[in-house]
C-alpha positions in Angstrom: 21.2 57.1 -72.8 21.0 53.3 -71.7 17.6 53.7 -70.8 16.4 55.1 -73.8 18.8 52.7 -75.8 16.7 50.1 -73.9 13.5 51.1 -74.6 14.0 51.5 -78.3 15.1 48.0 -78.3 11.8 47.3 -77.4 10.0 49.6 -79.5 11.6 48.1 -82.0 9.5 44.7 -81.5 6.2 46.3 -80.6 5.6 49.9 -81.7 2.3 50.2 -80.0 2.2 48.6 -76.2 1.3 49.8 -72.7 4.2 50.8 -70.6 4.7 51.8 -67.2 6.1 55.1 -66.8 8.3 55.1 -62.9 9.3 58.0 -61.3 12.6 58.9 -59.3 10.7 60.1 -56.1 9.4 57.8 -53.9 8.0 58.1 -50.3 10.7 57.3 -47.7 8.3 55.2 -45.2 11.1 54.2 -42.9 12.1 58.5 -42.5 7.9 59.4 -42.2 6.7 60.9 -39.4 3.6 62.6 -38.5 4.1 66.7 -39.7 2.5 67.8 -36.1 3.5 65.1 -33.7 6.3 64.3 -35.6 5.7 60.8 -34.4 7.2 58.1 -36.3 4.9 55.4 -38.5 5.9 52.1 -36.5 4.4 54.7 -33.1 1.5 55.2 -34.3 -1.8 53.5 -34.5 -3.6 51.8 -37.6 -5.5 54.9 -38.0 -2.5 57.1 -37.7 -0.9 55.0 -40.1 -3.3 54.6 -43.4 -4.3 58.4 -43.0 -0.4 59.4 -42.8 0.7 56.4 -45.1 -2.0 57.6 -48.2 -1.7 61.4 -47.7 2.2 61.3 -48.6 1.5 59.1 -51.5 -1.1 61.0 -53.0 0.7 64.4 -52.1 4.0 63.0 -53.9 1.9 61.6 -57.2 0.3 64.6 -57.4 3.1 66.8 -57.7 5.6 64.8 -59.5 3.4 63.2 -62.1 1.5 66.7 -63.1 4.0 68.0 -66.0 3.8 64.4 -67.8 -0.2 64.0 -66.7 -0.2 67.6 -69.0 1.8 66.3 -71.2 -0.2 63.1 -72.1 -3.2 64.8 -72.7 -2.5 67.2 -74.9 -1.2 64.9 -77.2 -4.1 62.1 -76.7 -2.6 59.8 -75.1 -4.9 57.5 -72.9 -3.3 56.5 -69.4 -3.9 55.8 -65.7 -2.0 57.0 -63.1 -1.1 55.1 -59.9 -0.4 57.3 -56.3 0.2 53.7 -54.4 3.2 53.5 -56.7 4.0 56.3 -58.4 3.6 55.6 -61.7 1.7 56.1 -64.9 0.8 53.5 -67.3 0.6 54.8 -70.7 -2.1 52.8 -72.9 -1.1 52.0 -76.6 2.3 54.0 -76.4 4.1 54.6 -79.7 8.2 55.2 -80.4 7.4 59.1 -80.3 6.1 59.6 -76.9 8.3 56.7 -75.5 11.3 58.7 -76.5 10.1 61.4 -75.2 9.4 60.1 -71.5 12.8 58.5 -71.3 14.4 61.9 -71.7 12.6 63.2 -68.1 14.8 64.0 -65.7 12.0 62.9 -63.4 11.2 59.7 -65.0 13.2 56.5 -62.9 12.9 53.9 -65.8 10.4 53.0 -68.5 9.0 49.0 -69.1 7.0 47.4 -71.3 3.6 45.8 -69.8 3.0 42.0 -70.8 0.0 40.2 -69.7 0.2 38.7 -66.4 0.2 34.9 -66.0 -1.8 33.7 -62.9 -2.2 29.6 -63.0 -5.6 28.9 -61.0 -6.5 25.4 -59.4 -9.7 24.5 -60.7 -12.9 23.5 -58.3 -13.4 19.8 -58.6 -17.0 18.0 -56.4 -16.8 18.4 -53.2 -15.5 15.5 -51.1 -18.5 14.4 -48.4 -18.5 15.7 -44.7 -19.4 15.0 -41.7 -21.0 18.4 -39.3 -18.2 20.0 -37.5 -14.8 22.0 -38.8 -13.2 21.0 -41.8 -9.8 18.6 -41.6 -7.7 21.8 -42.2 -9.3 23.7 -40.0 -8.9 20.8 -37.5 -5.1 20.2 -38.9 -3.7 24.1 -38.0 -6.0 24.5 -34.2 -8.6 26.6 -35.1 -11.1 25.1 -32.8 -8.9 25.2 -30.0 -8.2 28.9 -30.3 -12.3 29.7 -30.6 -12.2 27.3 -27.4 -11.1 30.5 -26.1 -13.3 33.2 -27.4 -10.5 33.7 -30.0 -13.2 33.8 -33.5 -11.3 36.4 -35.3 -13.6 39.7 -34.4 -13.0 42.8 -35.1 -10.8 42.0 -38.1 -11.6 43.0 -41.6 -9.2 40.3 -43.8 -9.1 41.9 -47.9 -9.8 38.7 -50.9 -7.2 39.7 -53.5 -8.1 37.1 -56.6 -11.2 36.8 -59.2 -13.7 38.0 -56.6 -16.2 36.5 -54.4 -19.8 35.3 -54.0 -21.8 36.0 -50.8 -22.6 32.1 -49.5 -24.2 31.1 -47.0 -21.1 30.8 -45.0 -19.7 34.5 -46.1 -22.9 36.3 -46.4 -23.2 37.5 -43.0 -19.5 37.8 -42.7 -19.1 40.4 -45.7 -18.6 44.1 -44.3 -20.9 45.2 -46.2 -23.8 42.7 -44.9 -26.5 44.5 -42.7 -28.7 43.1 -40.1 -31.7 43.5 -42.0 -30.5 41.7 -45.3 -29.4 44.6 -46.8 -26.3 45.4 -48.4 -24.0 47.9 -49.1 -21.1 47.8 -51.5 -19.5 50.8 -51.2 -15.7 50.6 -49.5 -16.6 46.7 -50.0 -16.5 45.7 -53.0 -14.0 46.7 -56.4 -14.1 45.6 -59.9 -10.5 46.1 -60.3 -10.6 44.5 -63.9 -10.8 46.8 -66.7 -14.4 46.8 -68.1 -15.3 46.3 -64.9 -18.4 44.1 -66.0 -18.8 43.3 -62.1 -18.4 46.9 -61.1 -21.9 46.7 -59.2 -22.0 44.1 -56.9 -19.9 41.5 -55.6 -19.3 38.3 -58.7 -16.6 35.1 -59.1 -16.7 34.1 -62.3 -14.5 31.3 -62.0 -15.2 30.2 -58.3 -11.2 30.5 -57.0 -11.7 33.9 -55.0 -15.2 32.6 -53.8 -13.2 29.5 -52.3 -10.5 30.9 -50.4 -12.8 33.7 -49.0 -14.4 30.7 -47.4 -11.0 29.2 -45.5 -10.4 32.8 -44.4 -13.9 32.6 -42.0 -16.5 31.0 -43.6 -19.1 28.3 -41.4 -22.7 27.9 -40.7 -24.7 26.6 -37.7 -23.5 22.8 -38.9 -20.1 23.3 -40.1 -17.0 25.3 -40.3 -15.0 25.5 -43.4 -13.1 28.5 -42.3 -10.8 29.4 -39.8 -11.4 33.0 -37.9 -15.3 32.3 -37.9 -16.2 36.1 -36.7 -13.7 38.0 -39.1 -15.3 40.2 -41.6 -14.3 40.1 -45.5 -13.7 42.6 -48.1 -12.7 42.0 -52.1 -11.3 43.6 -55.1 -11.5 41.4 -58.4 -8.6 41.6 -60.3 -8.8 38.8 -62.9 -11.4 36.9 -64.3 -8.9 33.9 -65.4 -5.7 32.2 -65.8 -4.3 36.0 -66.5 -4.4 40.0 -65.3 -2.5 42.7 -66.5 -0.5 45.1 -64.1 -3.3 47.6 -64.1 -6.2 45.5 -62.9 -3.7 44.1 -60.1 -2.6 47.5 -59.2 -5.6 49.2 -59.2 -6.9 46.6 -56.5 -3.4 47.1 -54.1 -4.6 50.9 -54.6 -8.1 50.2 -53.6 -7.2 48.0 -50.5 -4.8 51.0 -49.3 -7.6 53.0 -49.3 -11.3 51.6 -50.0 -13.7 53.7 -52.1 -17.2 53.8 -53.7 -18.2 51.7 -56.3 -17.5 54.3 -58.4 -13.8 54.9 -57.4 -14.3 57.9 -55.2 -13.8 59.2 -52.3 -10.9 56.6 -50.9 -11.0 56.0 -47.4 -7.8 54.7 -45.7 -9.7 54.1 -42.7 -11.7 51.1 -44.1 -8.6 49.3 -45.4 -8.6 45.8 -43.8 -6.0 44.0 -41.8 -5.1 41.3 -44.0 -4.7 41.1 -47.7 -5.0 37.0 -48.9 -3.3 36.6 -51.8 -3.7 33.7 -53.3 -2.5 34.1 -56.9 1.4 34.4 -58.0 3.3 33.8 -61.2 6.6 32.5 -62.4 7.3 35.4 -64.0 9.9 37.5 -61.9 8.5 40.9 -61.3 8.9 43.8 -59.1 6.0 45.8 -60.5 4.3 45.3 -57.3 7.0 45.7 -54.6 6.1 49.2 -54.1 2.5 48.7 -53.6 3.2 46.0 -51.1 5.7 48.4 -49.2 2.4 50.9 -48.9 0.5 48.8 -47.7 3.1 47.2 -44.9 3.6 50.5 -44.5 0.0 51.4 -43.5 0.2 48.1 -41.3 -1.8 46.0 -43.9 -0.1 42.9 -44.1 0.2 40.6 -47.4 0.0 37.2 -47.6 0.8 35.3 -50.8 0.8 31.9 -51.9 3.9 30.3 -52.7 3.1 28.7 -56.2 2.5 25.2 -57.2 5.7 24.6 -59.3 6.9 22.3 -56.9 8.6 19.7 -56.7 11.3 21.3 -58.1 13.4 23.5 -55.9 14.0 27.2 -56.3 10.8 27.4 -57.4 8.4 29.9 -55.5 6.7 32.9 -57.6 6.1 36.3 -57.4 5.5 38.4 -55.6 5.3 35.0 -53.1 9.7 35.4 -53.3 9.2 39.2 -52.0 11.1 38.9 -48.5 8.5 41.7 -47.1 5.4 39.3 -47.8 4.5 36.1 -45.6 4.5 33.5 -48.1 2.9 30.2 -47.7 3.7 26.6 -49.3 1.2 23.7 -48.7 1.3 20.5 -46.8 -0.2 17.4 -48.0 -3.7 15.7 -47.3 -3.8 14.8 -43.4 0.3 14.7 -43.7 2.6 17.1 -42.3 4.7 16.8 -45.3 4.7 18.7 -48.0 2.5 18.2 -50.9 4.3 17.7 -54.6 3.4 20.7 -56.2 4.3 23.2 -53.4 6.9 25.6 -54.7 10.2 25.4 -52.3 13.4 27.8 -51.9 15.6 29.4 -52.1 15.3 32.1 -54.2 17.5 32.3 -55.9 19.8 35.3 -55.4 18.5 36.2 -52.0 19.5 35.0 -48.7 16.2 35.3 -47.1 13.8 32.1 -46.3 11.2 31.2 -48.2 8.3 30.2 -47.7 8.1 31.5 -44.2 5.1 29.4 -43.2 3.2 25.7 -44.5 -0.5 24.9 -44.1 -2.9 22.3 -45.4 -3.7 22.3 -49.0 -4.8 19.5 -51.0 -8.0 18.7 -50.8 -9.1 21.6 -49.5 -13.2 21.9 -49.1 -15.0 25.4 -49.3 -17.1 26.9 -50.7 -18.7 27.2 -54.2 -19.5 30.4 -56.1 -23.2 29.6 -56.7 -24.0 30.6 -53.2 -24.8 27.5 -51.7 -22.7 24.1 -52.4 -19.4 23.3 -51.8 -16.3 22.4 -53.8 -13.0 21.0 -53.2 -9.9 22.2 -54.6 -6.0 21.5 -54.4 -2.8 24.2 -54.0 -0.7 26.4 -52.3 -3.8 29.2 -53.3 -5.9 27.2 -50.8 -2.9 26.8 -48.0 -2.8 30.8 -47.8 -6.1 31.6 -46.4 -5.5 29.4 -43.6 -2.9 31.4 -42.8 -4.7 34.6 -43.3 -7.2 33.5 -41.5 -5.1 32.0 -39.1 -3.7 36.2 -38.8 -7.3 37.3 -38.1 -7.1 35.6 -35.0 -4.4 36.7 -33.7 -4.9 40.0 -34.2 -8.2 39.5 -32.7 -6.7 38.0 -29.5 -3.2 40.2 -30.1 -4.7 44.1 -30.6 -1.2 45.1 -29.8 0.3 43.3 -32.6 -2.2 45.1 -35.8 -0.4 46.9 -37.6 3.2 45.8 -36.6 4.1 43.6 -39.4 6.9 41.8 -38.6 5.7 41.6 -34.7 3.2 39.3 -36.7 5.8 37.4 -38.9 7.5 36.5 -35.8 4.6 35.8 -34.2 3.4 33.2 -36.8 7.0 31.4 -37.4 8.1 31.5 -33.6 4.5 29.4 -33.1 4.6 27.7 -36.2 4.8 23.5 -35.2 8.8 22.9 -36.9 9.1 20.5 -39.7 13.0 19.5 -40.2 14.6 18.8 -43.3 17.6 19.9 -45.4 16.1 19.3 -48.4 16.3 22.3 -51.6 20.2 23.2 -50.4 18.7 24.2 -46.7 21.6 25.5 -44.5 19.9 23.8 -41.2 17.0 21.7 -40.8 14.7 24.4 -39.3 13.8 27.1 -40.7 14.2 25.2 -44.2 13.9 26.1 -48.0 11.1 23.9 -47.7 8.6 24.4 -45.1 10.0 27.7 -43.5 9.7 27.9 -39.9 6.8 25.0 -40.1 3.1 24.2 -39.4 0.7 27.3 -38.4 -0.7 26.2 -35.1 -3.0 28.4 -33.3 -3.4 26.3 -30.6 -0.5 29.0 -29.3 -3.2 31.9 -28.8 
């Protein structure tokens, strides 16, 4: 009766909204094990993991959403329904079917959907050059890990923001890329946005997701902008602007669990990548995504996230950048090992865990443009985080042991990381800190 007390407070102030419908079962990943081998998740391989990971998911969905799925329909109620999370998000709900729902016995809790705000850094010209790697790709030892062989190969790394532009630093890179010029967007490319005006073919149409895809592994014959050179990229649009709604960010966690056609069919977990960047967050404390980023963990997909840029202030780092299952990353200033002013800092507040776990270069930042040639240079925590996911590419290219095994590459990446002391933002000790986590990436530790 609280629950439904709760909800028809909300009614009360909007009598027509989307709402998220959660249900009580959920996948236990930690009890999974293979039916047959009865071998356990963290035993088996990346394959063993998706196909295992999305099978359960989908099987539980199907069975526990069906009598409300019925339900909807026959009384016209539009509505999309999530397996990565078990959920259904009910479009335009009214007081009458609200009530309703809240009476389940197998409904968990019912919310209320409110636009997501996502701040973006904006592209500014692109500082001048000279032919080699970038500062920041300089700054964290990129070249000295490609010094030996270590490029990143092998390693599929998933953009998570307002899309992407093939360049001509990314073209060749993009999974979908053939040898003869050709492409091919299927289990490459989603329009996670509803209307999905860019359901077709890869588009940025603001230019963010276009420049972090090139610090992930974008270079040319004269320059290197990126940091795993040889890594291959994937992306799923899932806002256009400065906002998203839970849907368009879900249905791209969905997607990265298991890629499909253009069309949405035929999901394959076996084409997921390695690495979701996620440069986005918002000051808006939420936990509609903690399930989706438990899947994919679960699968052996790791998420990176940036911290936000609502530093200087402490206690300050978004969501789902505070999730203590994510490696979250704050940003140093230009050619400093300091941090930069608008990096968000710890602690969380209410948790005891550390964040951000990691710090890399970005102000300043220089990649690439979304026209598909050109450069631009842009400032944030958003451009510090696919450093670091590029940064994971190559260790999981030199490290095959280590995909899959997230927090064999959390360790990994704070036990190497170059320590930066202080006791600043109510740090217990001076490393790892509130501010700059367990320090610098350095792959010059490959």
């Amino acid at each position: 009766m609280r629950v439904l007390a709760a909800i028809l407070a909300i009614v009360a102030v909007a009598l027509c909204a989307d709402f998220a419908i959660y249900f009580k079962e959920q996948v236990n990943f930690e009890q999974l094990k293979d039916p047959i081998t009865l071998k356990s998740l963290k035993s088996m391989t990346f394959s063993e993991k998706g196909r295992l990971v999305t099978h359960e998911l989908q099987r539980v969905a199907e069975y526990t959403q069906k009598p409300i799925k019925s339900l909807l329909n026959r009384k016209g109620y539009s509505f999309k329904s999530y397996w990565i999370t078990n959920m259904i998000i009910v479009e335009n709900a009214d007081s009458e079917i609200i009530k309703e729902l809240a009476q389940r016995e197998e409904v968990e809790k019912i919310e209320r959907l409110s636009p997501f705000r996502i701040p973006l850094e904006e592209p500014t010209p692109a500082i001048s050059t000279s032919a080699g790697p970038e500062w920041n790709i300089e700054f964290v030892n990129a070249p000295k890990a490609w010094s030996k062989g270590i490029t990143g190969k092998g390693i599929v790394v998933g953009i998570l923001d307002t899309g992407s532009v093939p360049h001509v630093d990314t073209k060749t890179k993009y999974r979908g890329y053939s040898e003869s010029g050709n492409m091919d967007h299927n289990y490459n490319w989603f329009d996670g946005v509803r209307g999905q005006s860019c359901k077709n073919a890869p588009c940025d149409q603001h230019g963010h997701g276009s420049h972090v895809t090139g610090t992930v592994l974008g270079s040319n014959d004269q320059e290197q902008v990126g940091v795993a050179i040889d890594a291959k990229w994937i992306a799923c649009r899932a806002f256009a602007t400065g906002s998203a709604t839970t849907q368009d960010i879900l249905n791209c966690f969905q997607w990265f669990l298991a890629p499909t056609k253009l069309d949405g069919s035929s999901p394959d977990p076996d084409k997921r990548p390695h690495i979701v960047s996620n440069s986005w967050g918002s000051t808006q404390r939420t936990t509609a995504f903690d399930k989706a980023i438990q899947a994919l963990h679960a699968a052996g997909t790791i998420c990176v996230f940036a911290a936000g840029n609502s530093g200087s202030r402490c206690s300050s780092v978004g969501w789902p950048g505070a999730n203590e299952e994510v490696l979250t990353v704050g940003a140093t200033a230009y050619q400093q090992k300091t941090i930069v002013y608008f990096s968000s800092r710890g602690p969380v507040p209410g948790a005891s865990h550390t964040k951000p776990n990691v710090v890399a270069p970005g102000e300043r930042i220089r990649s690439i443009s979304p026209r598909g040639t050109g450069y631009a240079t842009m400032s944030g925590t958003s451009m510090a985080t696919p450093c670091v996911s590029g940064s994971v590419a190559l260790l999981l290219s030199a490290r095959h042991d280590l995909i899959g095994d997230i927090e064999g590459i959390k360790k990994f990446m704070q036990d190497n990381a170059e320590p930066i002391k202080t006791k600043d933002c109510s740090s217990p000790q001076d490393h790892p800190n509130n501010v700059y986590g367990w320090g610098l990436i350095d792959n010059s530790k490959l």
